[in-house]
Structure formats: structure tokens, C-alpha cells
N, C-alpha and C positions, 0 to 999 in steps of 0.2 A: 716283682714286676707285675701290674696289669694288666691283665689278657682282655684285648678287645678285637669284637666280631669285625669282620666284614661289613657289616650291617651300618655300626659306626663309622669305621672310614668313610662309608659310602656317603651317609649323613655330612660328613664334614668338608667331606673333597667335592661333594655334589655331582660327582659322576656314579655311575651304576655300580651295584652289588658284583655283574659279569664283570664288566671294567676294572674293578676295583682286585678281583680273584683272578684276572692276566695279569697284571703289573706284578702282583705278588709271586706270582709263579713264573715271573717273567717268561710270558709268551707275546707269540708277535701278533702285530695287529693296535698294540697300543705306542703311542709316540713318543718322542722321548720325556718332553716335558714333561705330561700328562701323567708317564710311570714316575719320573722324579718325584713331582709333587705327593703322589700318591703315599711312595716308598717312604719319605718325610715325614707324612703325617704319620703312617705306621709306628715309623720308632716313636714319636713323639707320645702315641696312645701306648704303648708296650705290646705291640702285636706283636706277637708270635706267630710264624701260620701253622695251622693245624693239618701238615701235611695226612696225618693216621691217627683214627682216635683206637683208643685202646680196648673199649668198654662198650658196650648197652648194658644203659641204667635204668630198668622199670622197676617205674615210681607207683607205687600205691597213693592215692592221692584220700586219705580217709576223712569222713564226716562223721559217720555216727555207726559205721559198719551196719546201719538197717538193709541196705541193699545186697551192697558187698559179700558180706558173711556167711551168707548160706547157700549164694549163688554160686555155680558152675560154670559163668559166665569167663572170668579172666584166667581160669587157670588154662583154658583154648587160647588167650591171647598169649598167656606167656610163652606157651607151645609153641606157636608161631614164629614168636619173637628170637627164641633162643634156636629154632632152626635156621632163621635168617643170617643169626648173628655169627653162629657158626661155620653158615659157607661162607662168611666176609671175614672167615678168620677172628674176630669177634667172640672176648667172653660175654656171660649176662650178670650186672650184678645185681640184688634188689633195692629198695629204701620205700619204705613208709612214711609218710608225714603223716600227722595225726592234725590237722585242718582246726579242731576245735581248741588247739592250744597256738592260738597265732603270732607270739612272737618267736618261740621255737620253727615254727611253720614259714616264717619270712624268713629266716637266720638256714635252713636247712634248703630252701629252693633256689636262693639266692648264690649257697655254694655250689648247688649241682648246675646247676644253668650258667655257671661261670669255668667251669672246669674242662679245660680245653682234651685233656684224653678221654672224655667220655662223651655220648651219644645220649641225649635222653628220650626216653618212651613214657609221655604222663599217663594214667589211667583216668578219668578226668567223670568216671559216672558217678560219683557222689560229689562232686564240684559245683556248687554255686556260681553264678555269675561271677561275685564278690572276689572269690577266692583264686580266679585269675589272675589277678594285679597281683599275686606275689609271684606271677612268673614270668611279666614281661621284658623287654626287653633281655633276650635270653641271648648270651653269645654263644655256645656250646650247642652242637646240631640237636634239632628239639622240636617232637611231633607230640600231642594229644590224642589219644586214641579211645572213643566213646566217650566224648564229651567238647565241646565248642565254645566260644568266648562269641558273645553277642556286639563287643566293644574294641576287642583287641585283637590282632591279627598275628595266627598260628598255623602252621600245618596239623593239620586235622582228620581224622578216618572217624569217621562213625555210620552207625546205621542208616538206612532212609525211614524212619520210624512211621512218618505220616502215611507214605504211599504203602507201606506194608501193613499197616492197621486199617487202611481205606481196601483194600486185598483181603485179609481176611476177613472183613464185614462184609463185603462183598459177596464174600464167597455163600456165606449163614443166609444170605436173601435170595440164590441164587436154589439154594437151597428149599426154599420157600420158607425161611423165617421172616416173620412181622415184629415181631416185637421182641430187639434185643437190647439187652441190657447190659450195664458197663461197670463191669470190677473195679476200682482204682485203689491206688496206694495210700499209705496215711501219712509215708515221709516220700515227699516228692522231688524229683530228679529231673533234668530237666529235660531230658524223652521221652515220661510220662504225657505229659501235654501235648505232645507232637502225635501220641498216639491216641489221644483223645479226641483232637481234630480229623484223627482218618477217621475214627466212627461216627465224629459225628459227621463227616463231611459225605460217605457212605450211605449214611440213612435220608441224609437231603437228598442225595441225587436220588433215592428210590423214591423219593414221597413219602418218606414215613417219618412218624413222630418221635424225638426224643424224650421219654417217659420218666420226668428223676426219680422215680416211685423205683424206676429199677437200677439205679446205678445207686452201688455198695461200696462202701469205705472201709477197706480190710488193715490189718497191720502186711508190712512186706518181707516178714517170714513165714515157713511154713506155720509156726503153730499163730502166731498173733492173728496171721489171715484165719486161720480154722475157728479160732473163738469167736474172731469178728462176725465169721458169718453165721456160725451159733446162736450168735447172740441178734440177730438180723431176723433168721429164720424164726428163730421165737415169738418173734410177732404175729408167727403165721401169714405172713405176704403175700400177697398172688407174685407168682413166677414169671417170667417173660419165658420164652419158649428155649432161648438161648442166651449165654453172656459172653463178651469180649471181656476178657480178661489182660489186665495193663502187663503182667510177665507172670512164667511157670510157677515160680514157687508161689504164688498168692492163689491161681489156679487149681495145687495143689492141697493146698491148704483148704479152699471152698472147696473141692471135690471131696476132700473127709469129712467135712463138717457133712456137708448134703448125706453123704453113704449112710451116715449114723441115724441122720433124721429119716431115712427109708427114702430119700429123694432120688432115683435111677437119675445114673446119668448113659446114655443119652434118650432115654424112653420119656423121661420126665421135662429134662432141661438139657441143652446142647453146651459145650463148653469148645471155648479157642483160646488158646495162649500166645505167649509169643516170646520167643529165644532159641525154641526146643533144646533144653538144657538137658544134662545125661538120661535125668530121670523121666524125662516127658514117654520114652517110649515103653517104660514099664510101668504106666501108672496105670490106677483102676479108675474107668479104660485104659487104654493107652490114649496120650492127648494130640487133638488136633493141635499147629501151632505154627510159628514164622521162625523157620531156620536163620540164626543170625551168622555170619563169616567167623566167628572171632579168632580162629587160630589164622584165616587169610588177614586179618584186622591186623592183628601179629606181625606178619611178615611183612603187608606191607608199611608197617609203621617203620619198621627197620630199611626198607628200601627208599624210603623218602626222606630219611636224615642223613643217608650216604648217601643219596643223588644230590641233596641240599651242601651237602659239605664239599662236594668234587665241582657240583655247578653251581655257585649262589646266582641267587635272582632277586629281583627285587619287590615279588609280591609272594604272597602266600595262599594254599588252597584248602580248601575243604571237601573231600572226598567222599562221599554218600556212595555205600555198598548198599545192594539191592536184597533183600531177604530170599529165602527160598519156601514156597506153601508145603507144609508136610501135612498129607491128610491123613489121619488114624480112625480111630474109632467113637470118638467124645461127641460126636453132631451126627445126629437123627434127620434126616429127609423128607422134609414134610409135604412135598410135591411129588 
């Protein structure tokens, strides 16, 4: 039999998602007709209702593991997730799609986003635009967490990447840096560019210049970013006094490179990052950087697809958590 959402009735009967979720659970408030019709088109789709789902399913959503793999990033959200899931009585189970094998990849979202005892949780930071369209129209309760559809409409938790990138540049001029410069990835994701717009949007509002002589294109692991900027400094470049760096491990990665070359940090060059991932607070320095929620990213990913399943509605949100500034020792005071 067919298991279809709420979402479909709703589509067919043309009365609301809420409407549609009283009839089913026969509560009062809806009329008689109104639940008949309702109730009809149900058996006709093979609805079943999903009084209890059984499961949270986080999904590894993979492109190319450049980002993913070395980052410290989701194993905080799984944390999250799997303490949520446990006060709702909820086990966790995982699943990987591997993105670059895409008919496997349609054939594999198709049955979790269909599967009425599970709950799903996407990971969605190596997801392309593209690679949303194999998850729409999902019947099965189903949030995205660090990552958004520019097209398609999901529930959503991610960072606020811009205002936290426009915050820590902020912070470097406040500092009295003039001249910063901007780390970025080589594979890019698409809160890369959101944090590229804070710095540059940062340096406009101070009246200062964006200099492309400083912004460096690393690889987005530790060692790719360390050769990259190896091979940068080789040139013998003049420095900007400070750089924003697109996340920790690339930051990491140029702070070895620079060590080698005898570059101090921060006597030489000032360093910010952004995630504060385990390692930012033992690094050499320890690094300045933007504390991201992810193990609250976690939990609330889990509380929004049991709020969605007990109350349907008929639009969906996107939820921007705010970062937190962690000052350490990586940025020199030039005022």
C-alpha cells in the first residue's frame, strides 16, 4: 500500500495541512462533510497515519567528502540529535548517500523520505542546489540541517553565516586592522559565499578596500589548505595584517604553512576562523573564531520534525542560529 503525507491530502482535498491532521485524528472543530471527504481521499491515497514514528534517520548527505571528512562539525550535530531523540523515546539510525552516484542517490532518498516509521534529519553542507530535487516532496517528518534549498521548500536549521562573517570582520577593524584579507575554499559549499559577503560587506561599511592580491584559495582540508598556502607564500607576497578565514580546518592548515615559513602569528599576521571546531582551542595559537550551535542544530532538528508530525502546517521555515564570537589569541591589536 502507498503511504502518503498529509501534505498530499491537503494538495487534493484543498483544505489545510491542520485541517487535514483533525479529520485524521478525528478531532472536533471539523464538520462532518468536510472530515468525510477528507477521510475518502485518505483510503483512496493509502494513508495510513503516522500516529509514532520509530526512528531518527541522519542522513549523511555526501559530495565529495572535501568538506565533511576532517571536519568536527557534524559529529556535535549527531550529539544533538541522538540526545533529542532519546528523550522522545526515539532510536538514531544513520545512512549515507554518496551524491556523486545519482541514480543510487534518487533510489536511496526516495525510500527514506517515504518511510512512514522514520523521522529524517538531512546533513545538507556538501549539497548543491541540484541535489535537492531528490528530496522533495518528502511524506516522512523531514528537516535539513546546515544546508537550504534556494527552490524548494523544507524545514531548515542552519547557521547565520553572513552576519557572523560581517561580526568577526568586524571585530579585526575594530581592532585596528586595515587591510584584511580572505582565505576561501577550493570546493565550495554553499555558506562559503554567504561568508564571503560578511567580509566583504564589513569592509564597505568601514571604508575600506577589498584588495584580491589578498584573498587565497586553499584546498578544504588540513593538509591541501597547508600546501596551498605554501605554495602562495612562495611568491613572497606582501601580507595584509590579518585574514578571515572561510572555516577552522583551512585556518589550520595556513597557520602550519605560515609557522614553517617563520610567519608569527599574531605578531606578523592576525588569523579568524569560523566553527570553533575541537581543535581551534589548541592550536598554535590558540584561534580566534565563530562558535557554530551544532549539537543545539541537533536537537533542534529533532524537535521540529515531531512538532511537524503532531502539528502539520502548511508552510515551512528556515531557522538561522546566531554564532557565538570566541576571542583567543590568533589577532594582534593594532590600536
Amino acid at each position: 500500500m502507498r503511504h502518503s503525507g498529509v501534505r498530499e491530502i491537503s494538495r487534493k482535498t484543498g483544505f489545510s495541512p491542520a485541517t487535514v491532521s483533525n479529520a485524521l485524528n478525528h478531532k472536533r472543530g471539523v464538520n462532518k462533510e468536510t472530515a468525510a471527504l477528507i477521510l475518502r481521499v485518505a483510503r483512496e491515497l493509502g494513508y495510513e497515519r503516522p500516529d509514532r514514528v520509530e526512528n531518527v534517520n541522519f542522513v549523511f548527505a555526501r559530495k565529495s567528502g572535501e568538506v565533511l571528512d576532517e571536519g568536527t562539525f557534524h559529529p556535535g550535530v549527531i550529539e544533538g540529535v541522538e540526545r533529542a531523540a532519546s528523550a522522545q523515546g526515539l532510536s538514531t539510525i544513520y545512512t549515507t548517500i554518496e551524491l556523486s552516484d545519482r541514480q543510487t542517490a534518487a533510489r536511496q532518498a526516495h525510500d527514506l523520505t517515504h518511510n512512514p516509521d522514520t523521522a529524517v534529519v538531512l546533513l545538507g553542507t556538501e549539497m548543491a542546489e541540484e541535489d535537492y530535487d531528490l528530496f522533495k516532496n518528502p511524506t516522512a517528518p523531514f528537516v535539513v540541517v546546515d544546508g537550504w534549498s534556494d527552490h524548494l521548500f523544507f524545514d531548515c536549521i542552519v547557521t547565520s553565516n553572513e552576519n557572523s562573517a560581517f561580526r568577526a570582520v568586524t571585530y579585526l577593524i575594530k581592532m585596528g586592522h586595515r587591510e584584511i584579507g580572505y582565505i576561501y575554499g577550493s570546493c565550495r559549499i554553499k555558506n562559503f559565499p554567504l561568508r564571503e559577503r560578511g567580509w566583504r560587506r564589513a569592509l564597505r561599511e568601514a571604508g575600506l578596500p577589498v584588495n584580491p592580491d589578498f584573498c587565497v584559495e586553499v584546498g578544504t582540508t588540513v593538509g591541501t589548505a597547508r600546501e596551498a598556502m605554501k605554495a602562495w607564500l612562495a611568491k613572497n607576497p606582501v601580507l595584509p595584517t590579518a585574514f578571515f578565514v572561510e572555516n577552522d580546518i583551512m585556518a589550520l592548515g595556513c597557520m602550519r604553512a605560515m609557522n614553517e615559513q617563520g610567519i608569527r602569528i599574531p605578531e606578523d599576521v592576525s588569523m579568524v576562523g569560523f566553527d570553533d571546531l575541537s581543535f581551534a582551542s589548541i592550536a598554535n595559537p590558540p584561534l580566534t573564531t565563530m562558535r557554530v550551535p551544532n549539537r543545539e542544530m541537533g536537537e533542534l532538528a529533532v524537535e521540529t520534525v515531531i512538532n511537524r508530525m503532531r502539528t502539520p502546517r502548511d508552510y515551512t521555515s528556515v531557522v538561522h542560529l546566531s554564532t557565538t564570537f570566541v576571542e583567543r589569541q590568533s589577532v594582534r591589536a593594532l590600536t
